[in-house]
N, C-alpha and C positions, 0 to 999 in steps of 0.2 A: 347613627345620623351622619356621622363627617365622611363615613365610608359612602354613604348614598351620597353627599355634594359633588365626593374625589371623582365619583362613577359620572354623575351629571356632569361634570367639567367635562369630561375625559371624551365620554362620549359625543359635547358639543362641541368639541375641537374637528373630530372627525367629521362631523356632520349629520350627526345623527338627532332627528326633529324631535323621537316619539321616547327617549331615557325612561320620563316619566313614566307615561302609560305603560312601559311595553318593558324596559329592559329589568328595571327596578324593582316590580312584582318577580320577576322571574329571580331575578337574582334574592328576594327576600323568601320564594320557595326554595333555594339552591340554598342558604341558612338554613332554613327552618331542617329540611330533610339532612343535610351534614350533622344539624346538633341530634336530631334523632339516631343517629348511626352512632354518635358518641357515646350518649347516653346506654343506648341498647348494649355497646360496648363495654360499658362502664359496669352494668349489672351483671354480663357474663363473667365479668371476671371477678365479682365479690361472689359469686356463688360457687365459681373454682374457688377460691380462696376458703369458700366456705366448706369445700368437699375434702380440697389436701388438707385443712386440720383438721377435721373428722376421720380421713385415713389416716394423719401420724399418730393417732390418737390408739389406733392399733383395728381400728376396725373394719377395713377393706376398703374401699372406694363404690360408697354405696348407687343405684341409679333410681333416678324420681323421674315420675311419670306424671301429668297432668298435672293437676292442683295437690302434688304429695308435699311439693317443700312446703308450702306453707301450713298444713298439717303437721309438721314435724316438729311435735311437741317436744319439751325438754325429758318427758318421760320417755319418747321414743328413740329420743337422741343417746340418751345414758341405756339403755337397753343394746342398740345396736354397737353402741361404744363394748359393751361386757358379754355379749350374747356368745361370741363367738370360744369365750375362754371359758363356757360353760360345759361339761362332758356325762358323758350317760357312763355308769358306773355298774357293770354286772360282776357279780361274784358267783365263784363255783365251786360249790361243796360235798363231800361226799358224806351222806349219814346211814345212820343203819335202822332199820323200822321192824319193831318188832312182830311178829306174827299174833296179838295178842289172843286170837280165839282159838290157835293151835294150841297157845300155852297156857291157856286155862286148867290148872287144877281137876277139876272136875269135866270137864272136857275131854280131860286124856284119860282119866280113869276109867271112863266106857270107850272111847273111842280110839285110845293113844297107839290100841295096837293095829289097829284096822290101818295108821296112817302111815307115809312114807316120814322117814326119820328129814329129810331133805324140807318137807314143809314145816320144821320145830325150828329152822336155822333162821337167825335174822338175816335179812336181807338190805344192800346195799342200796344204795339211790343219791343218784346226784340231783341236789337240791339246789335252784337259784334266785339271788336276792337281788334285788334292783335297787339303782341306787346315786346320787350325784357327784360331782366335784368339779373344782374348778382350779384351771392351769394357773397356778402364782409367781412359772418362772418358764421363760420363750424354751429353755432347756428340757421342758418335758417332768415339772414337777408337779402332781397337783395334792391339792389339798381337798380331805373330806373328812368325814367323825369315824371314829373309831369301829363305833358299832354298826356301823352302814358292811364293813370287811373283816367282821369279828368268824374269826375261826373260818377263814379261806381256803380253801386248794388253788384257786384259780382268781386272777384277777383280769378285767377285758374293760378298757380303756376306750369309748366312741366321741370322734371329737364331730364338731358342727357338719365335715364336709363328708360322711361315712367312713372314713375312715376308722381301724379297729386296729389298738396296740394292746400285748400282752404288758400291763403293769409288772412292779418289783414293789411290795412294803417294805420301804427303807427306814422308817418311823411311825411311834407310837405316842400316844401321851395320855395314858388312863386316867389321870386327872382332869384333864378337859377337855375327853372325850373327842379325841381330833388324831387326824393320820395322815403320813405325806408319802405318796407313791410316785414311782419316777416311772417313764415311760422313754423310750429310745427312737425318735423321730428324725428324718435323713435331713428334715430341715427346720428352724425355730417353732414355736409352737406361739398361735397366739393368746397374751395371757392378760388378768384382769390387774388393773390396777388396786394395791391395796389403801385404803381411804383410814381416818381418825374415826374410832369409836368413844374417845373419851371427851368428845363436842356435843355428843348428840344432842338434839331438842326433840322433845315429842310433841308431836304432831306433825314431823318432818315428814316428808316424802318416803318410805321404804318400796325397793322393788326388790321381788322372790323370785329366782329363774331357779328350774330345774326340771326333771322326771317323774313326776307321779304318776306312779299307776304305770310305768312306762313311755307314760307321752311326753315326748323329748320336747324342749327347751318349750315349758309351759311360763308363760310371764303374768304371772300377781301383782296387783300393785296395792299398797296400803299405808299406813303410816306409824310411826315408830308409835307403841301405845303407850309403854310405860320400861321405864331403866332399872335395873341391877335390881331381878326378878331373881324367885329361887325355886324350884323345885324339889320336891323329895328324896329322889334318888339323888345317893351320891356324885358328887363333882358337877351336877348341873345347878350352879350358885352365880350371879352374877350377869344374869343372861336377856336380850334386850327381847323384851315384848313387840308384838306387832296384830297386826290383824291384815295384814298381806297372804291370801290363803297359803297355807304350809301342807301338803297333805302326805302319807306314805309316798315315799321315791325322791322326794324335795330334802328329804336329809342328804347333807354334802355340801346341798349347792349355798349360791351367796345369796345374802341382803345387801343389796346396793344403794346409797342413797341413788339423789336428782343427780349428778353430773357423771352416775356409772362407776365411781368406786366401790369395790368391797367393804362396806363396813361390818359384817358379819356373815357366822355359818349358820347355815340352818338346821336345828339339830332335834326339834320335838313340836308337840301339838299338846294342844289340854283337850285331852278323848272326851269329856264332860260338857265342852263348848261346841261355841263356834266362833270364828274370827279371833282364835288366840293362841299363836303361834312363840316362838320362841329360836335364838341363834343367839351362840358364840360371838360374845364382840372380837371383833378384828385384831386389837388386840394382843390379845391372848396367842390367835395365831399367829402372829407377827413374832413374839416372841418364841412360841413353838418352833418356827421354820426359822429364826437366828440360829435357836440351838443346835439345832440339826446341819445348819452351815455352819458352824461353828467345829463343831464336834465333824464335822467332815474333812474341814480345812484342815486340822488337827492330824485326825487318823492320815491324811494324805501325806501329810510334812514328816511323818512316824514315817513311811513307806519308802518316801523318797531320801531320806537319811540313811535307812538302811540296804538302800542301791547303790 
Protein backbone atom coordinates (compact mmCIF):
# COMPACT_ATOMS: atom_id res chain seq x y z
CA UNK A 1 0.00 0.00 0.00
CA UNK A 2 2.79 2.88 0.84
CA UNK A 3 4.47 1.63 -2.37
CA UNK A 4 1.18 2.46 -4.33
CA UNK A 5 0.92 6.33 -2.41
CA UNK A 6 5.09 6.73 -3.32
CA UNK A 7 4.00 5.70 -7.03
CA UNK A 8 0.78 8.08 -6.80
CA UNK A 9 2.94 10.97 -5.68
CA UNK A 10 5.58 10.29 -7.98
CA UNK A 11 3.53 10.20 -10.82
CA UNK A 12 1.49 13.38 -9.76
CA UNK A 13 4.46 15.42 -9.73
CA UNK A 14 5.16 14.65 -13.19
CA UNK A 15 1.86 15.12 -14.39
CA UNK A 16 0.35 12.24 -14.86
CA UNK A 17 -3.87 12.35 -14.35
CA UNK A 18 -4.72 8.51 -14.81
CA UNK A 19 -1.77 6.63 -11.78
CA UNK A 20 -4.82 5.28 -10.54
CA UNK A 21 -6.69 3.67 -13.39
CA UNK A 22 -3.91 3.02 -15.64
CA UNK A 23 -0.44 2.91 -14.02
CA UNK A 24 -1.07 0.99 -10.65
CA UNK A 25 -3.00 -2.13 -12.09
CA UNK A 26 -0.02 -2.54 -14.36
CA UNK A 27 2.40 -2.07 -11.91
CA UNK A 28 0.14 -4.56 -9.44
CA UNK A 29 0.60 -7.31 -12.60
CA UNK A 30 4.35 -6.38 -12.74
CA UNK A 31 4.14 -7.97 -8.87
CA UNK A 32 1.98 -10.30 -9.22
CA UNK A 33 4.13 -12.00 -12.39
CA UNK A 34 7.80 -11.07 -10.54
CA UNK A 35 6.52 -13.22 -7.46
CA UNK A 36 5.41 -16.03 -9.93
CA UNK A 37 9.03 -16.15 -11.36
CA UNK A 38 10.21 -16.43 -7.75
CA UNK A 39 8.19 -18.76 -6.58
CA UNK A 40 8.64 -20.94 -9.82
CA UNK A 41 12.21 -20.43 -8.94
CA UNK A 42 12.08 -21.35 -5.55
CA UNK A 43 10.69 -24.93 -6.50
CA UNK A 44 13.32 -25.63 -9.02
CA UNK A 45 15.66 -25.40 -6.89
CA UNK A 46 14.27 -27.72 -3.97
CA UNK A 47 13.83 -30.27 -6.46
CA UNK A 48 17.67 -30.06 -7.50
CA UNK A 49 18.31 -30.05 -4.07
CA UNK A 50 16.18 -32.87 -4.06
CA UNK A 51 17.98 -34.83 -7.03
CA UNK A 52 22.00 -33.97 -5.70
CA UNK A 53 21.01 -35.92 -2.41
CA UNK A 54 19.38 -38.60 -4.03
CA UNK A 55 22.72 -38.78 -6.30
CA UNK A 56 25.24 -38.38 -3.13
CA UNK A 57 23.30 -41.09 -1.88
CA UNK A 58 25.04 -43.17 -4.49
CA UNK A 59 22.52 -43.63 -6.99
CA UNK A 60 22.98 -41.59 -10.22
CA UNK A 61 21.17 -38.46 -10.90
CA UNK A 62 17.98 -40.07 -11.67
CA UNK A 63 15.31 -38.09 -14.47
CA UNK A 64 11.36 -37.62 -13.98
CA UNK A 65 9.04 -37.31 -16.55
CA UNK A 66 5.61 -35.94 -16.09
CA UNK A 67 3.71 -36.65 -12.90
CA UNK A 68 6.89 -39.27 -11.71
CA UNK A 69 8.11 -37.06 -8.73
CA UNK A 70 5.28 -37.02 -7.05
CA UNK A 71 4.85 -40.67 -7.51
CA UNK A 72 7.99 -41.22 -6.03
CA UNK A 73 7.15 -43.28 -3.17
CA UNK A 74 9.66 -43.85 -0.36
CA UNK A 75 9.68 -47.58 -1.62
CA UNK A 76 10.82 -46.42 -4.94
CA UNK A 77 13.16 -43.94 -3.45
CA UNK A 78 15.16 -46.69 -1.35
CA UNK A 79 15.08 -49.09 -4.40
CA UNK A 80 16.75 -46.62 -6.82
CA UNK A 81 18.93 -45.61 -3.75
CA UNK A 82 20.28 -49.83 -3.79
CA UNK A 83 19.14 -51.06 -7.14
CA UNK A 84 22.32 -50.28 -8.75
CA UNK A 85 24.70 -52.16 -6.06
CA UNK A 86 22.66 -55.02 -6.96
CA UNK A 87 24.70 -57.74 -9.51
CA UNK A 88 23.66 -61.02 -11.33
CA UNK A 89 25.89 -63.81 -10.26
CA UNK A 90 26.77 -66.91 -12.77
CA UNK A 91 28.89 -69.66 -11.82
CA UNK A 92 30.73 -72.26 -13.94
CA UNK A 93 31.19 -75.69 -13.29
CA UNK A 94 32.51 -78.64 -14.75
CA UNK A 95 30.66 -82.11 -13.84
CA UNK A 96 30.70 -85.35 -15.09
CA UNK A 97 27.34 -87.40 -16.00
CA UNK A 98 27.26 -90.69 -15.90
CA UNK A 99 26.11 -92.76 -18.97
CA UNK A 100 23.65 -94.70 -16.73
CA UNK A 101 21.95 -97.20 -19.47
CA UNK A 102 25.42 -98.00 -20.86
CA UNK A 103 26.40 -98.92 -17.43
CA UNK A 104 23.83 -101.11 -16.51
CA UNK A 105 24.78 -104.45 -15.42
CA UNK A 106 22.54 -106.31 -17.35
CA UNK A 107 22.71 -104.12 -20.25
CA UNK A 108 26.24 -104.98 -20.91
CA UNK A 109 25.82 -108.47 -20.34
CA UNK A 110 23.96 -108.82 -23.88
CA UNK A 111 24.93 -105.96 -25.24
CA UNK A 112 28.36 -104.80 -23.66
CA UNK A 113 30.23 -106.16 -26.47
CA UNK A 114 28.33 -105.01 -29.47
CA UNK A 115 29.24 -101.30 -27.98
CA UNK A 116 32.05 -98.89 -28.38
CA UNK A 117 34.24 -98.90 -25.12
CA UNK A 118 34.12 -94.73 -25.55
CA UNK A 119 30.28 -94.82 -24.82
CA UNK A 120 31.04 -96.66 -20.86
CA UNK A 121 33.24 -93.27 -20.14
CA UNK A 122 31.53 -90.54 -18.32
CA UNK A 123 31.30 -87.67 -19.85
CA UNK A 124 32.13 -83.92 -18.99
CA UNK A 125 29.57 -81.04 -18.94
CA UNK A 126 29.81 -77.55 -17.84
CA UNK A 127 27.00 -76.80 -15.76
CA UNK A 128 25.59 -73.17 -14.75
CA UNK A 129 23.97 -71.72 -11.66
CA UNK A 130 22.36 -68.51 -11.36
CA UNK A 131 22.54 -66.51 -8.79
CA UNK A 132 22.77 -62.76 -6.66
CA UNK A 133 24.96 -60.49 -4.83
CA UNK A 134 25.48 -57.23 -3.98
CA UNK A 135 28.57 -54.69 -4.16
CA UNK A 136 29.25 -53.75 -0.04
CA UNK A 137 32.52 -51.94 -1.09
CA UNK A 138 32.94 -49.02 -4.38
CA UNK A 139 36.29 -51.41 -4.49
CA UNK A 140 34.80 -54.17 -6.20
CA UNK A 141 33.68 -56.53 -3.20
CA UNK A 142 30.52 -58.19 -3.27
CA UNK A 143 28.86 -60.23 -0.90
CA UNK A 144 26.54 -63.30 -1.56
CA UNK A 145 25.86 -67.20 0.43
CA UNK A 146 28.02 -69.53 0.12
CA UNK A 147 25.98 -71.95 -1.54
CA UNK A 148 24.77 -69.79 -4.47
CA UNK A 149 29.29 -70.40 -5.62
CA UNK A 150 29.55 -73.82 -3.95
CA UNK A 151 32.12 -75.97 -5.89
CA UNK A 152 32.89 -73.24 -8.77
CA UNK A 153 35.42 -73.20 -11.84
CA UNK A 154 34.32 -70.12 -12.87
CA UNK A 155 32.73 -67.02 -11.36
CA UNK A 156 31.13 -63.99 -13.86
CA UNK A 157 30.21 -60.84 -12.16
CA UNK A 158 27.03 -58.48 -14.07
CA UNK A 159 26.72 -55.30 -12.72
CA UNK A 160 23.43 -52.79 -13.52
CA UNK A 161 25.09 -51.19 -16.73
CA UNK A 162 26.02 -54.85 -18.62
CA UNK A 163 28.82 -54.82 -17.93
CA UNK A 164 30.63 -58.50 -17.04
CA UNK A 165 33.80 -59.06 -14.65
CA UNK A 166 35.53 -62.41 -13.92
CA UNK A 167 35.19 -62.56 -9.76
CA UNK A 168 38.09 -64.11 -7.43
CA UNK A 169 36.45 -66.13 -4.03
CA UNK A 170 38.48 -64.44 -1.48
CA UNK A 171 36.18 -65.58 1.40
CA UNK A 172 34.10 -68.11 2.95
CA UNK A 173 31.98 -68.63 6.05
CA UNK A 174 30.19 -72.08 6.29
CA UNK A 175 28.74 -71.02 9.29
CA UNK A 176 26.57 -68.49 8.03
CA UNK A 177 26.43 -69.48 4.86
CA UNK A 178 27.80 -66.27 3.10
CA UNK A 179 30.95 -65.45 0.64
CA UNK A 180 32.86 -62.27 -0.49
CA UNK A 181 34.18 -62.03 -4.06
CA UNK A 182 36.25 -59.29 -5.34
CA UNK A 183 36.13 -58.20 -8.72
CA UNK A 184 38.86 -55.71 -10.39
CA UNK A 185 36.89 -52.58 -11.93
CA UNK A 186 39.08 -49.58 -13.78
CA UNK A 187 36.83 -47.37 -11.77
CA UNK A 188 34.72 -47.41 -8.01
CA UNK A 189 31.93 -49.57 -8.11
CA UNK A 190 28.58 -48.52 -6.97
CA UNK A 191 27.63 -50.14 -3.59
CA UNK A 192 24.78 -50.59 -1.08
CA UNK A 193 24.75 -49.09 2.15
CA UNK A 194 24.76 -51.52 5.09
CA UNK A 195 21.61 -50.76 7.53
CA UNK A 196 20.94 -52.21 11.59
CA UNK A 197 19.49 -55.58 11.69
CA UNK A 198 19.23 -55.66 15.37
CA UNK A 199 16.22 -52.67 15.28
CA UNK A 200 14.10 -54.55 13.34
CA UNK A 201 10.15 -54.20 13.93
CA UNK A 202 7.96 -56.56 12.13
CA UNK A 203 5.73 -55.41 10.10
CA UNK A 204 8.31 -53.06 8.77
CA UNK A 205 8.71 -52.38 5.12
CA UNK A 206 11.21 -55.19 3.65
CA UNK A 207 12.25 -54.92 -0.11
CA UNK A 208 14.01 -58.19 -2.20
CA UNK A 209 16.03 -57.26 -5.23
CA UNK A 210 17.70 -59.84 -7.20
CA UNK A 211 17.75 -62.66 -10.12
CA UNK A 212 15.27 -65.18 -10.20
CA UNK A 213 14.80 -67.37 -12.65
CA UNK A 214 17.52 -65.04 -14.31
CA UNK A 215 15.33 -62.01 -14.55
CA UNK A 216 17.86 -59.38 -13.40
CA UNK A 217 17.08 -56.86 -10.77
CA UNK A 218 13.28 -58.23 -9.99
CA UNK A 219 12.02 -55.85 -7.02
CA UNK A 220 9.57 -57.68 -4.25
CA UNK A 221 8.40 -55.84 -1.72
CA UNK A 222 6.96 -57.15 1.67
CA UNK A 223 7.31 -56.85 5.18
CA UNK A 224 9.56 -58.28 7.83
CA UNK A 225 7.19 -61.15 9.19
CA UNK A 226 8.69 -62.45 11.99
CA UNK A 227 12.72 -62.41 13.75
CA UNK A 228 15.37 -64.90 14.82
CA UNK A 229 13.64 -67.72 12.71
CA UNK A 230 15.50 -71.22 12.50
CA UNK A 231 15.66 -73.80 9.99
CA UNK A 232 16.75 -77.18 9.80
CA UNK A 233 19.77 -77.46 8.14
CA UNK A 234 22.61 -76.49 9.58
CA UNK A 235 24.03 -72.85 10.28
CA UNK A 236 20.51 -71.42 9.00
CA UNK A 237 19.60 -70.13 12.84
CA UNK A 238 18.72 -66.68 13.48
CA UNK A 239 17.41 -65.55 10.26
CA UNK A 240 14.77 -62.77 9.46
CA UNK A 241 11.40 -63.93 8.11
CA UNK A 242 9.58 -62.06 5.27
CA UNK A 243 6.94 -62.50 2.81
CA UNK A 244 8.81 -60.16 0.11
CA UNK A 245 8.74 -63.02 -2.67
CA UNK A 246 12.12 -64.75 -2.48
CA UNK A 247 12.26 -67.22 -5.25
CA UNK A 248 15.38 -69.44 -6.92
CA UNK A 249 18.13 -66.86 -8.29
CA UNK A 250 17.14 -64.11 -5.37
CA UNK A 251 19.86 -66.10 -3.08
CA UNK A 252 22.73 -63.39 -2.60
CA UNK A 253 20.85 -60.46 -3.17
CA UNK A 254 19.61 -57.96 -0.25
CA UNK A 255 16.66 -57.18 2.06
CA UNK A 256 16.51 -53.60 2.30
CA UNK A 257 14.44 -51.81 4.69
CA UNK A 258 12.23 -48.13 3.47
CA UNK A 259 15.29 -45.86 3.21
CA UNK A 260 17.43 -48.59 0.99
CA UNK A 261 19.84 -50.12 3.39
CA UNK A 262 20.84 -53.49 3.49
CA UNK A 263 19.48 -55.03 6.41
CA UNK A 264 19.87 -58.66 5.20
CA UNK A 265 20.94 -61.67 2.65
CA UNK A 266 18.53 -63.57 1.13
CA UNK A 267 19.34 -66.98 1.55
CA UNK A 268 16.14 -69.64 1.41
CA UNK A 269 12.28 -70.23 0.72
CA UNK A 270 9.90 -72.60 2.82
CA UNK A 271 9.27 -74.99 -0.66
CA UNK A 272 5.87 -76.06 1.54
CA UNK A 273 4.58 -72.23 1.39
CA UNK A 274 3.98 -69.37 -0.01
CA UNK A 275 5.13 -65.80 0.93
CA UNK A 276 7.74 -67.15 3.29
CA UNK A 277 11.04 -66.29 2.73
CA UNK A 278 14.08 -66.05 4.71
CA UNK A 279 17.90 -63.79 4.98
CA UNK A 280 20.88 -63.45 6.85
CA UNK A 281 20.64 -60.46 9.07
CA UNK A 282 23.08 -57.89 8.13
CA UNK A 283 24.60 -58.49 10.88
CA UNK A 284 26.20 -61.24 10.75
CA UNK A 285 27.72 -60.03 7.40
CA UNK A 286 29.02 -57.04 8.72
CA UNK A 287 30.85 -59.01 10.95
CA UNK A 288 31.92 -61.56 8.15
CA UNK A 289 33.40 -58.77 5.97
CA UNK A 290 35.27 -57.06 9.25
CA UNK A 291 36.90 -60.33 9.46
CA UNK A 292 38.03 -60.67 6.12
CA UNK A 293 39.38 -56.82 6.27
CA UNK A 294 40.68 -57.56 9.16
CA UNK A 295 42.54 -60.60 8.25
CA UNK A 296 43.52 -58.73 4.98
CA UNK A 297 44.93 -55.76 6.70
CA UNK A 298 47.00 -58.30 8.68
CA UNK A 299 48.35 -60.57 5.79
CA UNK A 300 49.24 -57.14 3.87
CA UNK A 301 51.28 -55.59 7.00
CA UNK A 302 53.10 -59.59 7.13
CA UNK A 303 54.15 -58.77 3.33
CA UNK A 304 55.06 -55.47 3.54
CA UNK A 305 57.54 -56.08 6.66
CA UNK A 306 59.08 -58.59 4.71
CA UNK A 307 60.05 -55.97 1.72
Amino acid sequence: MLATIVICKLFKKTGVSDVKHVIVPKMMQIVLIVGAIVLCASTIRMRTGDVAAFSAAGAGTPSFHGDQLQRRTPVVIAVQRAANAVVNLSTERTVEIQPFVFTDPLFQQFFGQFLDPRLLEPRKAKQISLGSGVIVSPEGLVLTNRHVILRLAEIRIQIVDGRTFKGRLVSVSDKDDLALIRVSAPQPLPSVALGESDDLMIGETAIAIGNPFGLAHTVTVGVVSALHRGLREPGYTDLIQTDAAINPGNSGGPLLNIVGEAIGINTAIYAQGQGIGFAIPIERARQFIKAYSDSRSKREGRQRERS
